[in-house]
Kinemage of the C-alpha trace (Angstrom):
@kinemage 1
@onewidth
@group {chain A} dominant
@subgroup {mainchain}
@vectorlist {calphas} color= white
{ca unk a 1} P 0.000 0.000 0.000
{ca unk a 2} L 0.998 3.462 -0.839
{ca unk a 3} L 2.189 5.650 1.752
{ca unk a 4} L 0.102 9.232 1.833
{ca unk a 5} L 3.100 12.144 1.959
{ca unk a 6} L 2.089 15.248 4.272
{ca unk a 7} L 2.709 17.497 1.678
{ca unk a 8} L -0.151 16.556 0.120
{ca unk a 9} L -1.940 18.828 2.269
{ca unk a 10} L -0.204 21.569 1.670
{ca unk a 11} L -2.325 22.871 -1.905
{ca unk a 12} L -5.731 22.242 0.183
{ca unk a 13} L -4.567 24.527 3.034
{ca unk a 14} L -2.993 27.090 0.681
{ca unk a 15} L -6.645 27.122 -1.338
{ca unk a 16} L -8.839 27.531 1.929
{ca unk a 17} L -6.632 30.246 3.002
{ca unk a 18} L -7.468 32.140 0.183
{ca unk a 19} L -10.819 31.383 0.538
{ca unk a 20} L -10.681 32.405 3.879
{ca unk a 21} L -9.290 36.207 2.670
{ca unk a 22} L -11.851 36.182 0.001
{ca unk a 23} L -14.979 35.963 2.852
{ca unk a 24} L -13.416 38.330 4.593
{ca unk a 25} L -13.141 41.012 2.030
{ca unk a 26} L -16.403 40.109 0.877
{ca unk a 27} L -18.366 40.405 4.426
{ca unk a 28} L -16.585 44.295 4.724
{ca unk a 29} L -18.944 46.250 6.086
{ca unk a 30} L -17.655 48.378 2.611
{ca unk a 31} L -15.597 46.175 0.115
{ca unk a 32} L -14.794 48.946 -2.253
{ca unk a 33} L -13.882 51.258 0.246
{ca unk a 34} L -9.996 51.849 0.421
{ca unk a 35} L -8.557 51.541 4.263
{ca unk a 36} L -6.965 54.547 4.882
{ca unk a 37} L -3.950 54.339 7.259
{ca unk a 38} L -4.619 58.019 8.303
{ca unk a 39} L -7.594 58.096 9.374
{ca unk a 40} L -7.410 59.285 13.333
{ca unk a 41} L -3.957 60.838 12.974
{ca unk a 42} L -2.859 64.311 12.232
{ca unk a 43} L -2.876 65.915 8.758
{ca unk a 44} L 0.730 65.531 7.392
{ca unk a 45} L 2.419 68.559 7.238
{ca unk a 46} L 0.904 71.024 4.366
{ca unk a 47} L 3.619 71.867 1.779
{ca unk a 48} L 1.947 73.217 -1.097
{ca unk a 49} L 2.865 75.623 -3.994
{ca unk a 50} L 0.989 78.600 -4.517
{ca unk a 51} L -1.907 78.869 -6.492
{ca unk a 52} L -1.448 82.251 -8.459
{ca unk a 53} L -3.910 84.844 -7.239
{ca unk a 54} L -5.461 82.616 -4.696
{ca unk a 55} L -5.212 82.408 -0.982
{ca unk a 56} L -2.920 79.838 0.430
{ca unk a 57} L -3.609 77.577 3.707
{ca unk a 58} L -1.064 76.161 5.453
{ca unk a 59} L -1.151 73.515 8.834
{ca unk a 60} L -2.404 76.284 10.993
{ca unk a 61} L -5.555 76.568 8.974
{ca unk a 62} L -6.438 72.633 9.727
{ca unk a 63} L -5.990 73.353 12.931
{ca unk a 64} L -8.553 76.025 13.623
{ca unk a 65} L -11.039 74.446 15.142
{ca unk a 66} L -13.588 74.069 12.541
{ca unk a 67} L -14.185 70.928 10.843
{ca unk a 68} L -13.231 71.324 7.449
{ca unk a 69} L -12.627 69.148 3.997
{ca unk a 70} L -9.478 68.849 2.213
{ca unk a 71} L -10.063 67.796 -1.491
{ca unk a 72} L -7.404 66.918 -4.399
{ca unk a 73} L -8.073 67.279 -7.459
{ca unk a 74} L -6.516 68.240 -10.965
{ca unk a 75} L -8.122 68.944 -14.458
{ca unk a 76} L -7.590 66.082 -16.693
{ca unk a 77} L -9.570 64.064 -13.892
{ca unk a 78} L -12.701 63.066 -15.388
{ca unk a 79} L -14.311 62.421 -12.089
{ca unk a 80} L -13.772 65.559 -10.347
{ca unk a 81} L -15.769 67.748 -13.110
{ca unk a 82} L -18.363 64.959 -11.862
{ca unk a 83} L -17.986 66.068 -8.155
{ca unk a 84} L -17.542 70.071 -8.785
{ca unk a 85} L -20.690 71.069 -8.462
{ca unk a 86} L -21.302 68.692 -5.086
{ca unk a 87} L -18.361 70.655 -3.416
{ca unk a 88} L -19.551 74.353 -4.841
{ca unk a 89} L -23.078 73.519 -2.933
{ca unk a 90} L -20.805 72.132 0.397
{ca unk a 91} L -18.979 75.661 0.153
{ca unk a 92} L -22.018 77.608 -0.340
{ca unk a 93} L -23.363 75.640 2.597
{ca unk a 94} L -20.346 77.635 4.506
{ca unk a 95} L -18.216 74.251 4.899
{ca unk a 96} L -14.576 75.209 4.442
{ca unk a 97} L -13.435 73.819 1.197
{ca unk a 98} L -9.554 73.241 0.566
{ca unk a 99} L -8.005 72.272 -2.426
{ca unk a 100} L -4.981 70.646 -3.278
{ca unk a 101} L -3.976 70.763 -7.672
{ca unk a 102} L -2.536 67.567 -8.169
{ca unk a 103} L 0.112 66.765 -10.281
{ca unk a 104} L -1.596 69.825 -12.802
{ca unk a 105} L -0.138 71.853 -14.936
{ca unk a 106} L -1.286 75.547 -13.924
{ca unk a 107} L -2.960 77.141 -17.090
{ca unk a 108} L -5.161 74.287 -17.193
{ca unk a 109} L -5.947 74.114 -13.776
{ca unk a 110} L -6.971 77.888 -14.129
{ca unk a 111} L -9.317 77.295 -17.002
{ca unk a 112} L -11.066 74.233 -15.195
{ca unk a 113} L -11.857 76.524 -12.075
{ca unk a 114} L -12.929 79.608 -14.438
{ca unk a 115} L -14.688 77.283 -16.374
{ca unk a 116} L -16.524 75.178 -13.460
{ca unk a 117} L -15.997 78.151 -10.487
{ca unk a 118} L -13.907 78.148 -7.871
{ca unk a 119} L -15.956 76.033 -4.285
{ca unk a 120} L -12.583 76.349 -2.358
{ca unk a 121} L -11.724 78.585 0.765
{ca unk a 122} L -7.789 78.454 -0.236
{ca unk a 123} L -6.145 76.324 -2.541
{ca unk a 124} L -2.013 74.837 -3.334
{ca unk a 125} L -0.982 73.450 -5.815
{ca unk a 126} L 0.943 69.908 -5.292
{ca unk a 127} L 2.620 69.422 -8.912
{ca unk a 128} L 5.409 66.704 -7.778
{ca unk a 129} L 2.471 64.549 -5.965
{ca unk a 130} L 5.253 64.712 -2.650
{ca unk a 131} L 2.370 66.383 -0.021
{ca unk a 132} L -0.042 63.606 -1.781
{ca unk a 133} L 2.789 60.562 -0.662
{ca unk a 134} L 2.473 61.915 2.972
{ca unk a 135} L -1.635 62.002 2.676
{ca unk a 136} L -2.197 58.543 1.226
{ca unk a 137} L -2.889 59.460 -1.823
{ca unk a 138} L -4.890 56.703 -4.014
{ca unk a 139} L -5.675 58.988 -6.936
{ca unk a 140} L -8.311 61.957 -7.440
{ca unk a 141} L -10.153 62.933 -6.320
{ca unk a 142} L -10.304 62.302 -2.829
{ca unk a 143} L -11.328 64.161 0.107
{ca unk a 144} L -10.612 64.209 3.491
{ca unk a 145} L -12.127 65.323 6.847
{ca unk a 146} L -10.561 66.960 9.187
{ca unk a 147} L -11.313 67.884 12.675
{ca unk a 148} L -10.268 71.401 14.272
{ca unk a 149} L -7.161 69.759 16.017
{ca unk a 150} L -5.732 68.563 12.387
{ca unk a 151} L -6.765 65.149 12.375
{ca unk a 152} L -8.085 63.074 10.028
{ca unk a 153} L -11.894 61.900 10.327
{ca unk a 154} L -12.319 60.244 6.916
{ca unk a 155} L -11.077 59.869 3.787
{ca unk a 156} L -12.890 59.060 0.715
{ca unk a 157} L -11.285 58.078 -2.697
{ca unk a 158} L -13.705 59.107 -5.589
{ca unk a 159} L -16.602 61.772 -6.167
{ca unk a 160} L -18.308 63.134 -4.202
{ca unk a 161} L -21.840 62.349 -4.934
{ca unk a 162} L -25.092 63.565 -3.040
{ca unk a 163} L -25.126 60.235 -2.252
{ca unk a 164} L -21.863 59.966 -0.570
{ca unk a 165} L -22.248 63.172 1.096
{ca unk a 166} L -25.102 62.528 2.849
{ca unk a 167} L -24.537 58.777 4.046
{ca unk a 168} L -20.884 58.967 4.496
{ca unk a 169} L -19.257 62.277 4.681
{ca unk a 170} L -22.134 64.148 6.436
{ca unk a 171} L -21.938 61.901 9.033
{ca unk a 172} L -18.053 61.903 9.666
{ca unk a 173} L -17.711 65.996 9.703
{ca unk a 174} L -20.612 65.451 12.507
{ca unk a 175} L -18.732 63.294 14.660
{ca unk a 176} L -15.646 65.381 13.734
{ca unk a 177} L -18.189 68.535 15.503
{ca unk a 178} L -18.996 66.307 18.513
{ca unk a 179} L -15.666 65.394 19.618
């Protein structure tokens, strides 16, 4: 009789591990959400270039004490003509809009805002993508919370849509108020 070798086992175990990390991702309370290593720390330091003939914010600003959103973005990104209008209404709501060029090259960034208008309270421009490394980055646009201490409350990779703002990011820059 043959003898049965324990490596054998070894391609059965290997498969229901991966089955095991597949039911896990799957039973997320959000599996398309991106985990955000951030979230509940400080804001990295904000090292920006200037936006011509708009107002600059710097780490002071996140630290105010008003909950406020930080949102990159750049003009060759489809999706952020998609959320533009969504964070024009947040501003004229009197949320504090920040934005953050990314990786843009200046005269069309200028045209998209002229062209679109302009939702944020101060904006930088981030044209290496270096401040973006420190953030997390996953591409734009994404927008965080922040709390009036500087820390991150959420961060959300994509559009904002109306439906995103109110089941998600409403509800983060009103625990961000509470704490």
């Amino acid at each position: 009789m043959a003898k049965i070798s324990p490596l054998m086992a070894i391609p059965g175990l290997v498969f229901a591990g991966f089955v095991g990390l597949a039911l896990v991702g799957m039973f997320r309370e959000d599996p398309n959400s991106l985990p955000s290593a951030r979230e509940g720390q400080p804001a990295p330091p904000v090292v920006l270039d200037p936006f011509p003939g708009k107002e600059m914010f710097s780490d002071e600003t996140l630290r105010d004490g008003n909950v406020k959103l930080v949102n990159y973005w750049a003009s060759w990104c489809a999706p952020c003509r998609v959320e533009h209008p969504n964070l024009e209404a947040l501003a004229k709501e009197g949320i504090p809009v920040y934005g953050i060029n990314y990786k843009d090259q200046l005269a069309n960034a200028e045209a998209f805002l002229d062209e679109l208008g302009d939702p944020y309270a101060a904006i930088g421009r981030d044209e290496k993508g270096r401040m973006a490394i420190d953030w997390g980055l996953y591409g734009v646009p994404e927008t965080y919370v922040v709390d009036g201490e500087g820390k991150i409350v959420l961060r959300f990779a994509g559009p904002l849509t109306q439906r995103v703002i109110e089941k998600t990011l409403r509800p983060a820059m009103e625990k961000a108020a509470g704490q």
